[in-house]
Structure formats: structure tokens, C-alpha cells
C-alpha positions in Angstrom: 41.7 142.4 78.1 40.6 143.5 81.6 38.2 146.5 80.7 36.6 147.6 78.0 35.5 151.4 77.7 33.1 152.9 74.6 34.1 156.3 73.6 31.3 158.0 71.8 32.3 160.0 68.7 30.0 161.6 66.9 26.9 159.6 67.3 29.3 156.4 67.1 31.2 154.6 69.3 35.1 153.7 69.5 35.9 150.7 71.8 39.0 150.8 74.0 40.4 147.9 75.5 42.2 148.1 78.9 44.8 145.7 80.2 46.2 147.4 84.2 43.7 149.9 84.5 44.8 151.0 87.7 48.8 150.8 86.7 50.7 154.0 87.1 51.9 154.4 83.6 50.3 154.2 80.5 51.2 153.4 77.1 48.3 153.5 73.5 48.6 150.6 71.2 47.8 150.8 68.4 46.8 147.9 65.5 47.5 147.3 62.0 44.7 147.8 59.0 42.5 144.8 59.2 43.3 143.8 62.6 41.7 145.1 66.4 43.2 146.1 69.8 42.8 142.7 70.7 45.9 141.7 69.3 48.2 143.4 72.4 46.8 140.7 74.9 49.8 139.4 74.6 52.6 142.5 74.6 50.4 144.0 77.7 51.1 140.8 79.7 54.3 140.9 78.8 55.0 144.8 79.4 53.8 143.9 83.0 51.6 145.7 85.5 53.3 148.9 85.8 51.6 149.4 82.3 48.1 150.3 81.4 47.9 149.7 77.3 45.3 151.4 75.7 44.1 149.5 72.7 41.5 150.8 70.5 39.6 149.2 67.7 40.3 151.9 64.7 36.5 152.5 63.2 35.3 150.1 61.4 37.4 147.1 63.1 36.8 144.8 66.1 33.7 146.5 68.2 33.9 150.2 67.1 31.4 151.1 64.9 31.2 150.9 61.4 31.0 154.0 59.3 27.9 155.0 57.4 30.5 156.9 54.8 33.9 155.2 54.4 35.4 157.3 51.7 34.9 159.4 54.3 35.8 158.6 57.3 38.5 155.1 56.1 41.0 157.7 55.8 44.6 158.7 58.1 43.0 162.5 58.9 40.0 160.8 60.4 41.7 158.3 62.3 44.1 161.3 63.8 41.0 162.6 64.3 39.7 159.4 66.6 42.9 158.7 67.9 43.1 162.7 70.2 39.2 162.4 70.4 40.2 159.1 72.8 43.4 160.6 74.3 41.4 163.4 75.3 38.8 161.2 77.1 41.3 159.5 79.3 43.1 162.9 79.8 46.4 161.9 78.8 48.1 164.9 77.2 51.2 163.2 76.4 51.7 159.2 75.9 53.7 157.0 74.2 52.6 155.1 71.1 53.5 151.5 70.2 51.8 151.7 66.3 51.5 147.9 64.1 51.8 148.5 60.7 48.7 151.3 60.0 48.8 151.7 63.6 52.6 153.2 63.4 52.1 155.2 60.4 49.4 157.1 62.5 51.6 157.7 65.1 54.2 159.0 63.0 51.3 161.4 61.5 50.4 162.6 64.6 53.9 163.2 66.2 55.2 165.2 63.0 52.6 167.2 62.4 52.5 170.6 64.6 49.3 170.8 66.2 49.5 166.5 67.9 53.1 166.6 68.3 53.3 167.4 71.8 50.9 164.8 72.4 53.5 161.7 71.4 55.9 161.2 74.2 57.7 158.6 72.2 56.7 156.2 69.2 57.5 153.0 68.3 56.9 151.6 65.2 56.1 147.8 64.3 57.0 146.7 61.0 56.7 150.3 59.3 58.1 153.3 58.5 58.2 156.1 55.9 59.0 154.0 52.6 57.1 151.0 52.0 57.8 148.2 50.0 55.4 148.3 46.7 54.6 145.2 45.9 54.1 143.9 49.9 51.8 147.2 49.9 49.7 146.3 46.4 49.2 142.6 47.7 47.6 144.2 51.1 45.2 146.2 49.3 44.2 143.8 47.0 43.8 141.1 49.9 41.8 143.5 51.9 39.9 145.8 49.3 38.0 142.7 48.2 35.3 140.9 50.9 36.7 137.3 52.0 33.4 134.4 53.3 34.3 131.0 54.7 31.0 128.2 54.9 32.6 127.1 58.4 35.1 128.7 61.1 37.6 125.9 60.2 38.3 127.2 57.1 38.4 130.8 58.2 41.1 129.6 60.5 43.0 128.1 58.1 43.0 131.3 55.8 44.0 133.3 58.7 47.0 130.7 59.3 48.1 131.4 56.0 48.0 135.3 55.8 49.1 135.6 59.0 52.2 133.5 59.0 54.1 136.2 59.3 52.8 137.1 62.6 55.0 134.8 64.0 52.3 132.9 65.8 53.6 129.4 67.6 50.8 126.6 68.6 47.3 125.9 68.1 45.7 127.6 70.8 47.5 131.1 69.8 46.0 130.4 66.3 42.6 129.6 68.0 42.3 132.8 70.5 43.3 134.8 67.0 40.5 133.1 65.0 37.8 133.7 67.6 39.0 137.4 68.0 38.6 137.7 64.2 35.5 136.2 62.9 32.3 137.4 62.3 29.3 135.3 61.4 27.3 136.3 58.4 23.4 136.5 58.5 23.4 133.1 55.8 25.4 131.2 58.6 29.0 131.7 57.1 31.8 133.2 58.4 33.8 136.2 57.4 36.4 138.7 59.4 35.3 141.5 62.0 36.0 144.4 60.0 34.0 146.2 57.7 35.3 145.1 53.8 34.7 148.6 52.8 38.0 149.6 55.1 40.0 148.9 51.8 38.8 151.8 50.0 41.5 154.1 52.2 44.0 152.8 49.5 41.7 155.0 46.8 40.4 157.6 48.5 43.4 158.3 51.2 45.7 161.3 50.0 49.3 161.0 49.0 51.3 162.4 51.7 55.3 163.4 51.9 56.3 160.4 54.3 60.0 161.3 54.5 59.3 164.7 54.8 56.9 163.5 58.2 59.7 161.6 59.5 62.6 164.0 59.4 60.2 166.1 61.3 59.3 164.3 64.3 61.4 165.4 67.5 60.8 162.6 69.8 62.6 159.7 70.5 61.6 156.9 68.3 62.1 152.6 67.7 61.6 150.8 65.3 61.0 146.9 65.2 61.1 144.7 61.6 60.2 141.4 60.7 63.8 140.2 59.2 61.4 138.5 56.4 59.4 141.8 55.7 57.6 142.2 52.4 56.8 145.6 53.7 59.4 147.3 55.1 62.4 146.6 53.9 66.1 146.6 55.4 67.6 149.0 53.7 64.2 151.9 54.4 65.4 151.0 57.7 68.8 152.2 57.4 67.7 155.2 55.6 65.3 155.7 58.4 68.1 155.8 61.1 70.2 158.1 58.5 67.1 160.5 58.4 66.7 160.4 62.7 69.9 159.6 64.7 69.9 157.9 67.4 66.6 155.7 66.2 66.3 152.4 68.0 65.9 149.6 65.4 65.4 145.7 66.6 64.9 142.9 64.1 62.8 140.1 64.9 64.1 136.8 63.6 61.4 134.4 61.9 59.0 137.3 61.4 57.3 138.5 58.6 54.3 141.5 58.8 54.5 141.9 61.8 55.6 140.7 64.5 53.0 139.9 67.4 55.2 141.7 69.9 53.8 138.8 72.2 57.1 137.2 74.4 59.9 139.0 75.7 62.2 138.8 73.3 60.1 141.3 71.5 58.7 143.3 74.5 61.6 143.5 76.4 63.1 146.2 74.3 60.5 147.5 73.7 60.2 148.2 77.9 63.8 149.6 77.9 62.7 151.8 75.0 59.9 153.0 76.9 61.9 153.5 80.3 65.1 155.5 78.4 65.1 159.1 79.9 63.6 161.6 77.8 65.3 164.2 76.0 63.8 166.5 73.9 65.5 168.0 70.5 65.3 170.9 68.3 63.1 171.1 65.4 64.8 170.8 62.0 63.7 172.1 59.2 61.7 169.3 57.2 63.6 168.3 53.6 61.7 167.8 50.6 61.9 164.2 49.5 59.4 162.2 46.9 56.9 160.0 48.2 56.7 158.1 45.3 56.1 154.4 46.4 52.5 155.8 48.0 52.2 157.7 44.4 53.3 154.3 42.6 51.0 152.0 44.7 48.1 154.5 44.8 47.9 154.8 41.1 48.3 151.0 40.2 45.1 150.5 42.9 43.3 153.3 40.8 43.9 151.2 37.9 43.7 148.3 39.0 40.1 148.9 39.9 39.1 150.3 36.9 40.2 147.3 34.9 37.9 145.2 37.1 34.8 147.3 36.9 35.3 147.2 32.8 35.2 143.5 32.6 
């Protein structure tokens, strides 16, 4: 990054990363459930210097602080809640969103509902969208609702090679840099990541929401990237998401699992064009009522799932 910036909120703080400060345009990045704003090094070089990204670290993650109440505060509301708290400190009152993973399914939050609408220029989503696979969905919240420890940083790199294959990272020092940006040593000498394990409770406590129903609602112009070996989101949500929103912009990264890095240009570059296509706004529909029954399904296997653990 090239600047940092802590935004306080109340009586915490939410770090920003910067890359072109100075740059004439700017663009809020946005990262995935365990991860930090550290992870756009790579798509703000590659966006170029006409950029300034805006990464922040989601509460909880990277160098924001941790919260003193997670069932709390680990949830979507609060997050939309930190997310305009920061774009009103930079003053931006309308800015495309590039959301990973958690990261997009705030931004669709906030650009379908009526009162943060106006604030998302455009959204792109990485690796996302309103239907989620189940399965890919129950193995992330059982990965991350459960605290991980490694006795040296070798093996925390290793662990991170394998759950992060999908990421599409390529050579050792890419693997390095995301290792040191994702460990966090322990008070006994071990190692562990740099988010707080209690972030896993937002698959208990978060609330069921109508997912379709927030993407048939959202007016701007909209992308969407996938992994083309997704256990997330799968190819045919996709094409029902396109159905739902004509004229979305889909690209599928070969090689790629959840999700893409959006590192190199093959992945960046359309994501630019995207960014640079002429605006033009359209007409609210009315919203259709459709079943969000994947979050249902996954939410009450969790639910479950934890009660058969604490009975043993």
C-alpha cells in the first residue's frame, strides 16, 4: 500500500489502506470474510495510477479493531454501517465498489437497499452473487467458525497454500507476501491468522435476507467475475443472475477457484473497461419475491451443527 488512514468509529478504529492517493478517480475495494485490504496490492497496481483504491480492513480483520461484542457487531447491517461511516470520511458520495466474496455481497446490500443506493456508482462482484452454493458455503463456516494455531510460520504457510489454492496464486514469493500479510503471533510463540476467530459467528447470528429479491433491485450497472472452478458460486446462479439484470457483465477466470486475486491484467483489465463504460442510469423495478433458501438451508445446518458439538 502507499498510505494507511485510521477511521475512528465509535471508540474503535477502521484501517484504510491507500494505493494513488493523489489519483483523480477513486474506486473502494472491498475483501472477502477472513481476508484484509491488503489483498488489492496487486489489482491497484494493475488498475494503474489514474486509480486511488480504497481498501479497508472489515472490523475485526487485518489492523481494524476487534470487536468487544461480535454477535453484535460480526454482522452485514454493521458492516453497511462501517462501510458509509468511511465513505463519509473521505467525502465520496458516490464510488464504485469492487466486492471479494463477503466484500461483494456488501456491496450488493448497500446498492439495493433505498437509503445507500445512490451511494454505489457501480459494483462489481468477485466470485459472488445472490445464490450461493451450499455446500462451498457450509465448508467456509466451518473452516472459519473454528480457531486455527500453527507451532511455526512454515506451517501456517503451508495451510494457507492449501485453502487458498483457489486464489490462483503463482510462485513462492506471492505465497510469502500473503503469509506475512496473514499471520499473527500468539502470546505462547505460535502462530495463528490476523483476524479475530470469533468473525465466524456472523453465520449464526447474521439474519436471513431475500438475496434475489436485493439483486433484481439494484439499478446500477453491475459485473461480475467467477472462478470457472467455484465451489461457491456456481455457473448456472450466474446465468440466472444475468436473466434477473440485463446487460450484467460476467468474466470467467480460468484456473480459479474462490476467488480470484484479481492481481494481473487478465483479470484487471476488464475490470478497468468496466469501470470506464459510460454511465447510464435505469428505472426502478419493482423487486419480485423469490426464496432465499440456500442462506435458510446453510444457516440452519450451522445452527445444528453447533449444537451437536456443544452436546458431545
Amino acid at each position: 500500500m502507499d498510505a494507511l488512514e485510521l477511521v475512528p468509529l465509535r471508540g474503535q478504529e477502521v484501517a484504510v489502506r491507500f494505493w494513488h492517493p493523489d489519483a483523480p478517480k477513486t474506486v473502494v475495494a472491498w475483501h472477502g470474510l477472513a481476508r484484509h485490504g491488503g489483498d488489492f496490492d496487486g489489482f491497484a497496481r494493475a488498475l494503474g495510477p489514474e486509480w486511488r483504491v480504497l481498501a479497508p480492513d472489515t472490523p475485526g480483520r487485518g489492523l481494524s479493531s476487534w470487536s468487544p461484542i461480535p454477535a453484535q457487531d460480526y454482522l452485514y447491517h454493521r458492516y453497511k454501517k462501517v462501510a458509509l461511516a468511511v465513505l463519509d470520511h473521505f467525502e465520496l458520495e458516490q464510488v464504485p465498489w469492487v466486492g471479494t466474496s463477503m466484500g461483494g455481497l456488501l456491496g450488493m446490500l448497500l446498492a439495493a437497499e433505498a437509503d445507500s443506493a445512490h451511494r454505489i456508482e457501480r459494483l462489481v462482484l468477485n466470485d459472488v452473487g445472490p445464490e450461493l452454493n451450499t455446500d462451498g458455503l457450509t465448508q467456509l463456516a466451518l473452516y472459519f467458525g473454528r480457531p486455527h494455531r500453527f507451532a511455526t510460520f512454515s506451517q501456517l504457510e503451508t495451510e494457507l497454500r492449501s485453502h487458498y489454492g483457489g486464489f490462483g496464486i503463482e510462485g513462492d514469493d506471492a505465497w510469502r507476501r500473503l503469509a506475512l500479510g496473514s499471520a499473527r503471533r500468539l502470546p505462547d510463540g505460535s502462530w495463528t491468522y490476523h483476524y479475530d476467530p470469533r468473525i465466524g459467528e456472523q453465520f449464526i447470528y447474521d439474519t436471513p435476507r431475500n438475496s434475489w429479491a436485493d439483486w433484481r433491485a439494484i439499478r446500477c450497472p453491475l459485473m461480475v467475475i467467477r472462478g470457472a472452478e467455484s465451489p461457491l458460486l456456481d455457473a448456472d446462479s450466474v446465468l440466472s443472475m444475468a436473466e434477473a439484470q440485463p446487460g450484467l457483465v460476467t468474466l470467467e477466470v480460468p484456473g480459479c477457484g474462490h476467488a480470484p486475486m484479481l492481481d494481473r491484467d487478465s483479470q484487471v483489465a476488464p475490470i478497468a473497461e468496466f469501470l470506464a463504460r459510460p454511465h447510464r442510469q435505469r428505472l426502478p423495478l419493482q423487486p419480485q419475491r423469490l426464496e432465499s433458501s440456500w442462506w435458510q438451508r446453510m444457516l440452519s445446518w450451522v445452527r445444528r451443527e453447533k449444537n451437536r458439538l456443544k452436546a458431545r
